[in-house]
N, C-alpha and C positions, 0 to 999 in steps of 0.2 A: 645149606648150600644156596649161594645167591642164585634166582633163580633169573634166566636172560629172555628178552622182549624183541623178538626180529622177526617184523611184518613182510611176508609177503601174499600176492593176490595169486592163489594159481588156475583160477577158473576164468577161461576165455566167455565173455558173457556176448550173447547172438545180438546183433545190429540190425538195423534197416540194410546195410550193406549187404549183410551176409542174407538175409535172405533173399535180395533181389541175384545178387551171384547164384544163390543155390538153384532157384527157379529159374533162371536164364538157362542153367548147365541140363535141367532136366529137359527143358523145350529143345534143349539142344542134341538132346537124347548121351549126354556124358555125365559123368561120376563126379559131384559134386565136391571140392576142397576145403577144409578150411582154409583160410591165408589171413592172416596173422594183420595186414595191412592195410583187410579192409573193415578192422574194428577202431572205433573210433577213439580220436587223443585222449579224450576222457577215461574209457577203459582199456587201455594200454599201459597201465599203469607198471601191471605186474610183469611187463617185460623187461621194465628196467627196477628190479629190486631194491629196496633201500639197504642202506649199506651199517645203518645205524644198529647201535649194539646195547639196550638199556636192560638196567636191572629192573623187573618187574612191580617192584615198589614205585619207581618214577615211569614209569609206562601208566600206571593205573592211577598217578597221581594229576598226570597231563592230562590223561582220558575225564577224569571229574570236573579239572579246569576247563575242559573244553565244552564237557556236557551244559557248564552254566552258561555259556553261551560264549567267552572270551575267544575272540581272532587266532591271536598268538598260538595257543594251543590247540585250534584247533588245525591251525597249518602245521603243528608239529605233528599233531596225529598224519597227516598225510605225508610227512618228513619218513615217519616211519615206515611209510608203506613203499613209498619209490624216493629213488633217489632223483628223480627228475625235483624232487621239492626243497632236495637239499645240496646238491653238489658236491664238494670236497667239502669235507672236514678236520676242524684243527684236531680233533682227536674222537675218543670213542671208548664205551663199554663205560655209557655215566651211569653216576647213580646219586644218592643223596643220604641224608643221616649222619654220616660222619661230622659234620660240621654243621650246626641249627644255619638253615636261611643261605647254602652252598650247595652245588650239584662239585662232585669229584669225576674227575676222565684222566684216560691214557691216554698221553699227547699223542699225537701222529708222528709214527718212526720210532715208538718206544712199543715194546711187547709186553700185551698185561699179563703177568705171573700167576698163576691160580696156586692158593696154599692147598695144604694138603688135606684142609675142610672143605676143601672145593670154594671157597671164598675165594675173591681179588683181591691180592696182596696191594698193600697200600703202601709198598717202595716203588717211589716214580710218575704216583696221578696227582695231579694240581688241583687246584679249584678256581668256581667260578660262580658269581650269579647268576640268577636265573633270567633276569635282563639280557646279558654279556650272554646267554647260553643259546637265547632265540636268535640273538645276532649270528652266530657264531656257525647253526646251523645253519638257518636259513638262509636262500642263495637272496642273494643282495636283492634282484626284481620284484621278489617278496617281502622282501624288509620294507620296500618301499612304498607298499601299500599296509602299511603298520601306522597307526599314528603314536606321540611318544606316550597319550595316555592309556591306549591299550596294552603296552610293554609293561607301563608302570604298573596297570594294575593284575595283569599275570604273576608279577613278583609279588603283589600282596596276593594274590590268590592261593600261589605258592609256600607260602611264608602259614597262612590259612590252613592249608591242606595239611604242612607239616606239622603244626601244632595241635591237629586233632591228636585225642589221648593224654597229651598234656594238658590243656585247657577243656574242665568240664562244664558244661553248658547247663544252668538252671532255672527254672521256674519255680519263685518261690511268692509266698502271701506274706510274707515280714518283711513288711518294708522299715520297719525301724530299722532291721540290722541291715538290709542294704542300702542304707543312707549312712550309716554311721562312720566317720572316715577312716579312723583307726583299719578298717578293714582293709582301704587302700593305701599304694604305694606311693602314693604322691609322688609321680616321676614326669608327667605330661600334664599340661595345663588344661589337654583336650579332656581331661579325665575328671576335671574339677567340678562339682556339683555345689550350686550356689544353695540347693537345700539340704547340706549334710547337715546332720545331726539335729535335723529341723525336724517337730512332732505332727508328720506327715500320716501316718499309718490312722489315724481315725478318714482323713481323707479320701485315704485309695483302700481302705471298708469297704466306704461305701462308694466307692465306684465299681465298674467291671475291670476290673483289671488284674494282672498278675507284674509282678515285675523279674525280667529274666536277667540273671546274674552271669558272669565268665570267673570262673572263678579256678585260681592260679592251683598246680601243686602241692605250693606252699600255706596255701589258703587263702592269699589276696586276690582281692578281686580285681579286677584289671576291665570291664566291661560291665554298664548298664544299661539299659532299655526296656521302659515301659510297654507291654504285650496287653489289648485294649479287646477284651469281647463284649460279646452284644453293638457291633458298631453298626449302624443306621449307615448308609448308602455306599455298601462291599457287599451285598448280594449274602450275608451270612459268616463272611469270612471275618476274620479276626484283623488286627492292627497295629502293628509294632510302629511306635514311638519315635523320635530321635533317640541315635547311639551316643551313648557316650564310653568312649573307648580309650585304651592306655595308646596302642599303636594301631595303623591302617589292616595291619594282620588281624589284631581283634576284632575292627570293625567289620573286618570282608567274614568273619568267623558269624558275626550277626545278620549279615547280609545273607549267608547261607542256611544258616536258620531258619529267616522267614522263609528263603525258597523252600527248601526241604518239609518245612511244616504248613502249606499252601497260604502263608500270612501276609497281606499287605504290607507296604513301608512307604517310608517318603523314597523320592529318587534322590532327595540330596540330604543331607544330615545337618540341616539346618532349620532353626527355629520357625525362620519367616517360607519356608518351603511347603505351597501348598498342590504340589504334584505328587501322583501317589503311584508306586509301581505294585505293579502285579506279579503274583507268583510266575506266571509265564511272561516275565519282560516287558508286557505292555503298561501304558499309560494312563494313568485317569484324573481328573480335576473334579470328582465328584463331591458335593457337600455332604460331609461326614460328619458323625452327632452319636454320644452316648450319654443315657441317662443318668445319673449321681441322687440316691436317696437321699432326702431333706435335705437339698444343698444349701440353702440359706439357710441352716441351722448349726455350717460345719464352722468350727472356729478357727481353723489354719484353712487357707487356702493356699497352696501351691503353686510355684511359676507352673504356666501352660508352654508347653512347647507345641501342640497342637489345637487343642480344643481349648482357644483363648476367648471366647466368648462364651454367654449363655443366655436362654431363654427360661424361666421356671427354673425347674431341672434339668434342661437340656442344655449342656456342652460342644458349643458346634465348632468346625474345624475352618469355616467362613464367617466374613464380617457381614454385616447388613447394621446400617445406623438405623436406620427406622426403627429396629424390632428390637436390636441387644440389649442386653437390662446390664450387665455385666463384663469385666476386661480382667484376664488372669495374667496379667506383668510384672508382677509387683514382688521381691524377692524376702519381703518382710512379713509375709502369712497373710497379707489382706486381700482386695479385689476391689477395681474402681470402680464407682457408679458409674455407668453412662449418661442413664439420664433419671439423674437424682430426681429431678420434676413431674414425672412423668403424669400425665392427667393433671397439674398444677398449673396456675396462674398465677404471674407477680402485678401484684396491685399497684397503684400509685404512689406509696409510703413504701416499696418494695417488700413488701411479705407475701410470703409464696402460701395461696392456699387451693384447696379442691375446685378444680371450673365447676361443677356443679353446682358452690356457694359463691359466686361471683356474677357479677354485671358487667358488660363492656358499656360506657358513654365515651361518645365521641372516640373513639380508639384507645382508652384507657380500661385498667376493669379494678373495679370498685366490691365491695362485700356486699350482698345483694338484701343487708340489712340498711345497708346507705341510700339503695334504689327503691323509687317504685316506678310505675307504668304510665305514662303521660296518655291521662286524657284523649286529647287532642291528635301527638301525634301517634301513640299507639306502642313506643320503643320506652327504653329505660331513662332516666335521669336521676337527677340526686336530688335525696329528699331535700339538699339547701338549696337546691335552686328550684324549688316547686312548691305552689299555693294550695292548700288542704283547701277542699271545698266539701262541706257534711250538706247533700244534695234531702239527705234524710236524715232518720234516728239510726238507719242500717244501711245507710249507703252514702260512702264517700268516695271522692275524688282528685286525684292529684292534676294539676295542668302546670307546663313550665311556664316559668314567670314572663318568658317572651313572649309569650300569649295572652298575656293579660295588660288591658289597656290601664292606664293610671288616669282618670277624670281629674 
C-alpha cells in the first residue's frame, strides 16, 4: 500500500509573548489564556497546514536532499508542513518511480483513484521534473530566492537519490580492471580517461590509495574516483580525487559518498582545482601530500589530477619552484624534471657539472681542475692565465699574469 506523507505541527510552542501575557494576567489576579496570536510568524506554522499530499518514498527522498544542505529541498520540507510555503497547487498526492528521473501528480480538479491494493491508480496523473516540480510548488516569492544553479542541482540530487540500489558503489585495489575501457559505456566524453588501459596498477601499489568504482546493473561502470588515505594536511581524513562520471547524477552519487563516508574532495571536478571541501560544507586551501614507496623507481607514472608535484617521495597537491624535483602532466607514463640541474653548473664550453667541482672567474665557472688560487689576489683564475712560481722544492705558487711586470 503506498503509504502518504502529510506534515502537520500540532504543538503550540510558548513565546516571549506568552509568557509576558501569562504574568501580566497573574499580577492582574485573572486566569491566564492561551491566544493563538500572540505566538510568533515563525511558529504559527501549524495553523495554516500544508495541503500537500506525498507518497512517503519522495517525502524521505526531499528529506536526504535537504539534509546535504540543498535550498530547494529544503523549502520543500517546510512546503510540507504549511501551506503558507506553498500556496495553490497545480496538483497533488506525487510520487516518483514510475518513470526513472519524473515525479507523477493528480492534476487539480481530477480525483485520485485508489485501486483496490490500496495503490494510486495511474489513469489520469501526468508527469513532471523535478525542476518544474519546485516551481510548481513553491509560491513564486520563494522561487525568487532560488538561484537557477541550486534547482539544477536538486534535479541531480534527485536523479542521485533515485538511483540508489541501482547504482553500486565500490571500493576496490585493481586498478588494472578499473581502467580497462571495455568496462565502460563510452556514452559521455566526461567519462573518458586518458589512462585506460594504461599499466597503472604497479603505481597506485604503491601509493595509499583505493580506487572507488559506480558500477551499473549491468555491470558497466559509469563512475571513477581516486579515494587517497594517509593524506598529509586533512587532520586524518582521507581524500577523494577528481570524479570522473557518465552523467551529473553519478557524479552527485560521489559527491555523496565522500559526505556520507566523512571524506574530503575538491569543490570543483576539476584538474587545476585546488579548493578542497569538507565533509561538513566547509572550505580549505590546505597543502596536501601523500607518500608513494620508491617513487623514482616506478616505471609508469600517471597523469596527476591532484598531487601533480613531488618532493623525494612526497606527492604534493601545491606548487613551489624552489623545491619541486617533479611535474605529473604528462599522459604518456613519464614525469617532467623541473630542475634537471639541480646543485649543477654550466661551464663555459656548456657542460653541466656538480658546483662542488667548479670555479666561478670573472662570472663564468670553469672545472676547478682549470683553476688555481691567485697568490696575490687570493680568488680563483685559470691555470692559462697564471705564472707557476716553485717559491721551494714543496711549495709553489700561482700569481695572474697581470701581476706580473715584464723587464
Amino acid at each position: 500500500m503506498t503509504q502518504l506523507r502529510q506534515s502537520h505541527r500540532g504543538e503550540k510552542l510558548m513565546t516571549y509573548a506568552d509568557g509576558r501575557h501569562i504574568l501580566m494576567s497573574a499580577r492582574a489576579g485573572q486566569q491566564a489564556t492561551s491566544d493563538p496570536l500572540r505566538i510568533h510568524i515563525r511558529q504559527r506554522v501549524y495553523l495554516h497546514p500544508s495541503k500537500l499530499v506525498l507518497a512517503e518514498s519522495l517525502w524521505q527522498l526531499v528529506q536526504n536532499i535537504a539534509d546535504s544542505g540543498n535550498q530547494p529541498a529544503k523549502m520543500l520540507m517546510q512546503a510540507m508542513e504549511s501551506s503558507v510555503y506553498h500556496g495553490e497547487l497545480a496538483g497533488n498526492h506525487y510520487a516518483f518511480r514510475e518513470k526513472a528521473g519524473l515525479i507523477s501528480y493528480c492534476p487539480t480538479g481530477r480525483t485520485q483513484s485508489i485501486g483496490e491494493n490500496g495503490r494510486w491508480e495511474r489513469a489520469g496523473r501526468q508527469e513532471t521534473t523535478p525542476a518544474r516540480w519546485v516551481r510548481s510548488v513553491l509560491k513564486p516569492s520563494m522561487i525568487k530566492r532560488l538561484k537557477d544553479h541550486e534547482i539544477a542541482e536538486f534535479s541531480e540530487k534527485f536523479k542521485a537519490e533515485e538511483l540508489r540500489g541501482q547504482v553500486e558503489m565500490i571500493e576496490m585495489e585493481d586498478f588494472k580492471e578499473a581502467y580497462k575501457s571495455s568496462h565502460y559505456p563510452h556514452t559521455d566524453d566526461s567519462l573518458y580517461s586518458c589512462m585506460w588501459d594504461d599499466p597503472v596498477q604497479a603505481f597506485y601499489t604503491a601509493a595509499p590509495c583505493v580506487v572507488l568504482i559506480a558500477k551499473r546493473g549491468d555491470g558497466k561502470y559509469v563512475g571513477r574516483a581516486l579515494i587517497w588515505d594517509n593524506v598529509q594536511g586533512t587532520g586524518g581524513a582521507r581524500f577523494m580525487d577528481r570524479v570522473y562520471s557518465d552523467t551529473p547524477e553519478i557524479r552527485e552519487m560521489f559527491i555523496g559518498y565522500a559526505r556520507e563516508h566523512g571524506i574530503w574532495k575538491k569543490s570543483k571536478e576539476s584538474a587545476h582545482c585546488r579548493t578542497w571541501q569538507l565533509p561538513d560544507g566547509s572550505l580549505s586551501t590546505s597543502d596536501l601530500s601523500v607518500l608513494v614507496d620508491d617513487l623514482d623507481s616506478q616505471g609508469f607514472y600517471p597523469y596527476m589530477d591532484t598531487f601533480s608535484r613531488s618532493v623525494g617521495d612526497r606527492m604534493k597537491s601545491w606548487a613551489d619552484e624552489d623545491e619541486d624535483e617533479y611535474a605529473y602532466a604528462s599522459t604518456s607514463g613519464g614525469r617532467e624534471e623541473l630542475q634537471p640541474h639541480r646543485g649543477e653548473v654550466q661551464l663555459s664550453n656548456g657542460d653541466w657539472i656538480d658546483e662542488d667541482e667548479a670555479c666561478e672567474v670573472n662570472g663564468s665557472w670553469y672545472h676547478s681542475d682549470d683553476c688555481v688560487i691567485c697568490e696575490r689576489s687570493g680568488g680563483h683564475i685559470l691555470i692559462a692565465d697564471a705564472y707557476r712560481i716553485e717559491l721551494s722544492r714543496n711549495n709553489t705558487v700561482y700569481i695572474h699574469e697581470d701581476y706580473v711586470s715584464r723587464a
